[in-house]
N, CA and C atoms as an extended XYZ file, in Angstrom:
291
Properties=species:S:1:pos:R:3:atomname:S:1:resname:S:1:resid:I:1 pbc="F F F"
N        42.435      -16.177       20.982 N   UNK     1
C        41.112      -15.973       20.426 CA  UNK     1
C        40.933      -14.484       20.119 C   UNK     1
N        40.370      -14.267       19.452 N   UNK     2
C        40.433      -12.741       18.569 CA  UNK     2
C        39.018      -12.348       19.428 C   UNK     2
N        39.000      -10.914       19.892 N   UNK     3
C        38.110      -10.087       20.213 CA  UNK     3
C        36.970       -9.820       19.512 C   UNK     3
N        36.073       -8.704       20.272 N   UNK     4
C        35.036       -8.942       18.906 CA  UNK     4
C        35.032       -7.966       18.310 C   UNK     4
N        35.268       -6.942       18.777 N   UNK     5
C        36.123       -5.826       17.789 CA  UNK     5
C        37.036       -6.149       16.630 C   UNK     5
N        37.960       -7.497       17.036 N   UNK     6
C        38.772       -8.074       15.810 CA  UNK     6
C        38.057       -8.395       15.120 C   UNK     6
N        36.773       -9.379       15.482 N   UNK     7
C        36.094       -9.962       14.483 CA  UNK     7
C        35.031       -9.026       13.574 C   UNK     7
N        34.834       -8.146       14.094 N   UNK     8
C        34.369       -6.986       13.164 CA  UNK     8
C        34.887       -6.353       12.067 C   UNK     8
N        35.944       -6.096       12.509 N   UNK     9
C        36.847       -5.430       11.425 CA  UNK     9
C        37.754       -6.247       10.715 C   UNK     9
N        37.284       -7.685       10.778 N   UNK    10
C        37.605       -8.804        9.991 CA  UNK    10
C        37.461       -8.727        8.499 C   UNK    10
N        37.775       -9.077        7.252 N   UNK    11
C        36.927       -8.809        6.297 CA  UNK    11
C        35.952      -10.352        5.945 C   UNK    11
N        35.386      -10.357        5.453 N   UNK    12
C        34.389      -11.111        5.379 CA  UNK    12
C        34.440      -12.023        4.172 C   UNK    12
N        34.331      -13.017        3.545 N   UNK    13
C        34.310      -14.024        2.203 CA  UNK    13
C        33.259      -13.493        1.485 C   UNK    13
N        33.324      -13.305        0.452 N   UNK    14
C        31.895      -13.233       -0.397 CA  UNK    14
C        31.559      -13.946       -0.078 C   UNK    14
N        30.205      -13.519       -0.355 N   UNK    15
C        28.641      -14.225       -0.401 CA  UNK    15
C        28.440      -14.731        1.325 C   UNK    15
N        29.062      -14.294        1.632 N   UNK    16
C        28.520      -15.225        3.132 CA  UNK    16
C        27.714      -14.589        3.924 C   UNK    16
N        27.593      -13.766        3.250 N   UNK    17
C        25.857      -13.006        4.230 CA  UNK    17
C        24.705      -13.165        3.727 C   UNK    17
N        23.907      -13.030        4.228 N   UNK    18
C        22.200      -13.560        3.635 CA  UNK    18
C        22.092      -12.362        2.990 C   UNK    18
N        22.416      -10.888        3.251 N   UNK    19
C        21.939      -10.167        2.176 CA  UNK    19
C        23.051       -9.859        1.229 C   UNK    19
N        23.907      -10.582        0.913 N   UNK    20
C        24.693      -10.982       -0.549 CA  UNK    20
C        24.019      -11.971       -1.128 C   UNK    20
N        22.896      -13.004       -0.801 N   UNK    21
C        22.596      -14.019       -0.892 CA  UNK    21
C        21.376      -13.175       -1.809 C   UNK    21
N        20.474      -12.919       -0.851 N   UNK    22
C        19.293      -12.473       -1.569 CA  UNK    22
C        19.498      -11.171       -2.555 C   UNK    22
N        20.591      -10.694       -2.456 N   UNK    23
C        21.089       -9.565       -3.505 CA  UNK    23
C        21.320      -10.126       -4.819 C   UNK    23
N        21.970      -11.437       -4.948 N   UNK    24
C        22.397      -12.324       -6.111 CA  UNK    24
C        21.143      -12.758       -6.596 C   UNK    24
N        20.542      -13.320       -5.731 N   UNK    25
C        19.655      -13.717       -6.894 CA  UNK    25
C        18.359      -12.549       -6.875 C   UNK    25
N        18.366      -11.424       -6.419 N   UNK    26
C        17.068      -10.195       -6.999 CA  UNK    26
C        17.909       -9.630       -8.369 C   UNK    26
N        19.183       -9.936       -8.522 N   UNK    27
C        19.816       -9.326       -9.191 CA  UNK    27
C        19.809      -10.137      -10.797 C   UNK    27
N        19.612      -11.350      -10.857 N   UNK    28
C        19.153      -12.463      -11.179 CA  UNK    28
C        18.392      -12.132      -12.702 C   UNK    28
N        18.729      -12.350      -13.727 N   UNK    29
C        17.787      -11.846      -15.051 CA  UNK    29
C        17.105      -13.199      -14.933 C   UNK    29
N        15.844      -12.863      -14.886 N   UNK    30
C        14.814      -13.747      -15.127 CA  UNK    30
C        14.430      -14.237      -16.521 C   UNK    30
N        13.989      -15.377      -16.894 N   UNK    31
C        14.098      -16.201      -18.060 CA  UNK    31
C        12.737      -15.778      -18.497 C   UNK    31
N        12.313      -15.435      -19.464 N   UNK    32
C        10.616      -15.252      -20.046 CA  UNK    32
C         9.643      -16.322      -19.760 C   UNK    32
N         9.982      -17.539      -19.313 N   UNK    33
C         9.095      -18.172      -18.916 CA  UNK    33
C         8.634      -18.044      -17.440 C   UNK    33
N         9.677      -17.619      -16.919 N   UNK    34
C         9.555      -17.087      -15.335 CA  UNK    34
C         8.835      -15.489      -15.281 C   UNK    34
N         9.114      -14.673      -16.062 N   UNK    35
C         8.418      -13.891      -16.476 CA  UNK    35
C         7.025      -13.632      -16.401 C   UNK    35
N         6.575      -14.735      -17.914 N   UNK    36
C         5.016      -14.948      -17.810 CA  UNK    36
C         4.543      -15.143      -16.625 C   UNK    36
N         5.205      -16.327      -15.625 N   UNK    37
C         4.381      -17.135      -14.646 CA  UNK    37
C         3.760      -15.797      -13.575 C   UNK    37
N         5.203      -14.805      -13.358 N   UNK    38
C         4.738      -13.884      -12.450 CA  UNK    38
C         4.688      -12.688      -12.814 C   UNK    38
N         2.800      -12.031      -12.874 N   UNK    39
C         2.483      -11.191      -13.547 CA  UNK    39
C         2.920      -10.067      -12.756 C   UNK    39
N         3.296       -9.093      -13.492 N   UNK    40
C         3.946       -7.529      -13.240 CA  UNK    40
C         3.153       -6.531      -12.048 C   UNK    40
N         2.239       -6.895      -12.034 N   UNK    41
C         1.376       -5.566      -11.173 CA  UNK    41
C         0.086       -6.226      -10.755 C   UNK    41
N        -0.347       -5.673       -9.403 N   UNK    42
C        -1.429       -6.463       -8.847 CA  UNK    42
C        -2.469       -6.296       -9.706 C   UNK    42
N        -2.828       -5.643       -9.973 N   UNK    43
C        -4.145       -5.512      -11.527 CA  UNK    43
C        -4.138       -6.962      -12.114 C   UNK    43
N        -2.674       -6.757      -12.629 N   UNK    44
C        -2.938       -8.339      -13.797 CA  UNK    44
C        -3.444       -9.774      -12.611 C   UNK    44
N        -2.662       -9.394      -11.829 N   UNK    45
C        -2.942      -10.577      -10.599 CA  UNK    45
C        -4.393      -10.892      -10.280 C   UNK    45
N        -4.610       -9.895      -10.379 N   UNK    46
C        -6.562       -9.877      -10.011 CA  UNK    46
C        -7.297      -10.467      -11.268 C   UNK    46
N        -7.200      -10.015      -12.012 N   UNK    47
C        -7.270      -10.321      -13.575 CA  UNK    47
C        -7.419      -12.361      -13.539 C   UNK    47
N        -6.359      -12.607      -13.424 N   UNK    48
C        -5.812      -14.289      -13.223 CA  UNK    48
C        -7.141      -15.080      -12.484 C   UNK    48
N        -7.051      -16.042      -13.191 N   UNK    49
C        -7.938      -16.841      -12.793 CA  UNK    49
C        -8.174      -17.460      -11.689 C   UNK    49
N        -8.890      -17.360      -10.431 N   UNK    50
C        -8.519      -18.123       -8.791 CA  UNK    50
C        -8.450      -19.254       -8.813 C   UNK    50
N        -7.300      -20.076       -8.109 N   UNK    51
C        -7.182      -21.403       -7.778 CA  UNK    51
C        -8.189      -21.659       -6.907 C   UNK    51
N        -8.965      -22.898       -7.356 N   UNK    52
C        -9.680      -23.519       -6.133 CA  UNK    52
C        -8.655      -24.081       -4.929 C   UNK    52
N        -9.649      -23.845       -3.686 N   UNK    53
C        -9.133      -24.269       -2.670 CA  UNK    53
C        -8.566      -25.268       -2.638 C   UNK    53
N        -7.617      -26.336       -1.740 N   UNK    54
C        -7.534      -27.780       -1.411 CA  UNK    54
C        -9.128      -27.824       -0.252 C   UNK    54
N        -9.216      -29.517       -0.823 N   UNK    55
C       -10.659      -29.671        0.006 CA  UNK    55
C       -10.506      -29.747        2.004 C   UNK    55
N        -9.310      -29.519        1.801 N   UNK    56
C        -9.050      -29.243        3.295 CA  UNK    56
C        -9.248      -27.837        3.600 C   UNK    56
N        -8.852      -27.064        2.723 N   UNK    57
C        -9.544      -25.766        3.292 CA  UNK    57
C       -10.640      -25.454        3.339 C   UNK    57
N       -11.400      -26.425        2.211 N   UNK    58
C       -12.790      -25.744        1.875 CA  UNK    58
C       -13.480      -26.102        3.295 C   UNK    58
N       -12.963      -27.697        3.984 N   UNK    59
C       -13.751      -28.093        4.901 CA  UNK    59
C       -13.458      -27.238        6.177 C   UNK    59
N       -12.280      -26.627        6.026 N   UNK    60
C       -11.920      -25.516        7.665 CA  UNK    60
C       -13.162      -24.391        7.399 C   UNK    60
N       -13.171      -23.677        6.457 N   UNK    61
C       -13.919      -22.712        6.146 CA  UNK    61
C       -15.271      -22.996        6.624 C   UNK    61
N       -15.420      -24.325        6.075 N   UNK    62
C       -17.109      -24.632        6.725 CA  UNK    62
C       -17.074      -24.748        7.720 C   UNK    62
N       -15.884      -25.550        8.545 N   UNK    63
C       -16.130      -25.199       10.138 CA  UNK    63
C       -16.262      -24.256       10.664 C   UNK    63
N       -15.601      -23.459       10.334 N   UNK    64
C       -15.440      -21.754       10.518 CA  UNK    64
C       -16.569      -21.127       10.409 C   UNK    64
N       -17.184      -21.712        9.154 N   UNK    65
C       -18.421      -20.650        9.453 CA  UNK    65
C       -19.389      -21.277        9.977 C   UNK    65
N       -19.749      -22.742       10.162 N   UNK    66
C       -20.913      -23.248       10.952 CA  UNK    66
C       -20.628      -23.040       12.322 C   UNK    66
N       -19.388      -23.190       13.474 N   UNK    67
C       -18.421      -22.457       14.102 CA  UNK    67
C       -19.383      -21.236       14.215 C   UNK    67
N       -19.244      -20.262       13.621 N   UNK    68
C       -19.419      -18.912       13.943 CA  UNK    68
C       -21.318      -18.640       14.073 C   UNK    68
N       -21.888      -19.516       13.063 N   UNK    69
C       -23.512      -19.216       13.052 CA  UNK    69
C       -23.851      -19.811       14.328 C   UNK    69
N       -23.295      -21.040       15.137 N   UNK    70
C       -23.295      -20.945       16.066 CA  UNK    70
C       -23.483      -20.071       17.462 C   UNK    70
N       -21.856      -19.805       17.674 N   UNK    71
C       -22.037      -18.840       18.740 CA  UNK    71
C       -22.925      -18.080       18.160 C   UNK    71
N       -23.168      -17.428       17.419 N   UNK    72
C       -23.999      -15.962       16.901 CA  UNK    72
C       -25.209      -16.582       17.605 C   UNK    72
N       -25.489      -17.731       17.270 N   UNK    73
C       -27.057      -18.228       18.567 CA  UNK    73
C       -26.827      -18.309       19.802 C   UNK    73
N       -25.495      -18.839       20.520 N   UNK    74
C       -25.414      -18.677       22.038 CA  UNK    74
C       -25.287      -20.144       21.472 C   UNK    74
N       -24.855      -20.791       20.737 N   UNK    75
C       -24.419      -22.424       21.198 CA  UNK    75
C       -25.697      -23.295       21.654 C   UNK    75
N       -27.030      -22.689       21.155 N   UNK    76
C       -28.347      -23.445       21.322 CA  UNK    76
C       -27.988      -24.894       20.620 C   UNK    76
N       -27.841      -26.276       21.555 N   UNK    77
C       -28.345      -27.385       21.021 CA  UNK    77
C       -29.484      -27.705       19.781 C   UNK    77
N       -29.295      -29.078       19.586 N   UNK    78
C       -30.311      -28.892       18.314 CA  UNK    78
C       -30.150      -28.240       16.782 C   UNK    78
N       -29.219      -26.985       16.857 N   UNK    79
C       -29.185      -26.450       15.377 CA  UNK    79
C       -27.930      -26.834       14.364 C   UNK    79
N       -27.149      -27.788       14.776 N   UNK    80
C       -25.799      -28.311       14.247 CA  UNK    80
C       -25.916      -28.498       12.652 C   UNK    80
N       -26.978      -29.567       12.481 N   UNK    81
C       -26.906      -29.455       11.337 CA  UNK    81
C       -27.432      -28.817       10.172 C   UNK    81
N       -28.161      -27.770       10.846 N   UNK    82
C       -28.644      -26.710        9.986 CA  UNK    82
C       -27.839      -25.493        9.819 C   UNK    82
N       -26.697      -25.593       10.925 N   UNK    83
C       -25.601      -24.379       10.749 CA  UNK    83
C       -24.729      -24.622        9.923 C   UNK    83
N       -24.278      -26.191       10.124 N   UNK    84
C       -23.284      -27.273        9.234 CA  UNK    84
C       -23.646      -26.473        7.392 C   UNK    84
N       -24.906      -27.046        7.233 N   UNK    85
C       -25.576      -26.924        5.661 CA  UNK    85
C       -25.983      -25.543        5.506 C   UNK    85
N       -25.907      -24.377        6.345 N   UNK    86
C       -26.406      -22.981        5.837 CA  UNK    86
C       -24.449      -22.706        5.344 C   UNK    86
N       -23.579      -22.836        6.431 N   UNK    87
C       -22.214      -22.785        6.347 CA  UNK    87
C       -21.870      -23.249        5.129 C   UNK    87
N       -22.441      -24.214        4.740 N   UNK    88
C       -21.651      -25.016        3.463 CA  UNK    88
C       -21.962      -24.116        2.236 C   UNK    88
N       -23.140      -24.293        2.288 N   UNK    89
C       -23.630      -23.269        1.167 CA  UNK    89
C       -23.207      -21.994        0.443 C   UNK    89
N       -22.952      -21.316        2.072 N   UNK    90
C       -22.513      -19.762        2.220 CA  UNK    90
C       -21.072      -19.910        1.314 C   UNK    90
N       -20.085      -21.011        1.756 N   UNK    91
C       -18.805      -21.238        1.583 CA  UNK    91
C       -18.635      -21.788        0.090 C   UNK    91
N       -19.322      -22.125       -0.644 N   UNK    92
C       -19.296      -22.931       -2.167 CA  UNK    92
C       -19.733      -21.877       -2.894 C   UNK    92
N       -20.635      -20.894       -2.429 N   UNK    93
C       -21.065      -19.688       -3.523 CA  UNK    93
C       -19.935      -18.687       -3.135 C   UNK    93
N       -19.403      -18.397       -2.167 N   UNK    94
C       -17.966      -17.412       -2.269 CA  UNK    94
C       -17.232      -18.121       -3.130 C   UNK    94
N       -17.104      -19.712       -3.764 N   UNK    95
C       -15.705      -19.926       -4.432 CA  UNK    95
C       -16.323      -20.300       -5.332 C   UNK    95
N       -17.950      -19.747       -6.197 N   UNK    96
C       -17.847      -20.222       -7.324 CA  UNK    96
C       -17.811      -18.491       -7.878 C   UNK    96
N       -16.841      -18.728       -8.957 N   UNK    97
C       -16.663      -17.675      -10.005 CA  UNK    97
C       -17.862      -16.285      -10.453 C   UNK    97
């Protein structure tokens, strides 16, 4: 069985390291349609139109924030569903445009 000093100074196969791997393809000429998809500089990125949420996030968010108007009262009984519907609200006008 070879040492590990041997196996160091082994030489190695192309490509068999992850950063030959990710070197090949950064190295990679990108096709103009791949291009367009990913814009050049965070500016243009901002620019781009926001994806709406999946309605699974939208509904974490509302937990999150009815969740939070909560404690902010101390967890007083009674206000659930008025934290529920102030939360919702709060959360649909951040994701409209």
């Amino acid at each position: 069985m070879a040492t590990q000093k041997e196996r160091r100074a082994a030489p190695r196969k192309p490509g068999s390291s992850r950063a030959d791997a990710r070197a090949d393809t950064a190295a990679a000429p990108r096709s103009p349609v791949q291009a367009r998809e990913m814009p050049a500089s965070p500016a243009q990125r901002r620019d781009a139109p926001a994806e709406q949420p999946a309605p699974e996030d939208i509904r974490r968010r509302i937990e999150m924030a009815a969740y939070l108007r909560a404690k902010q009262r101390g967890f007083t009984p009674g206000y659930e569903l008025e934290d529920w519907l102030k939360a919702e609200a709060e959360v649909k006008d951040r994701l409209q445009p």
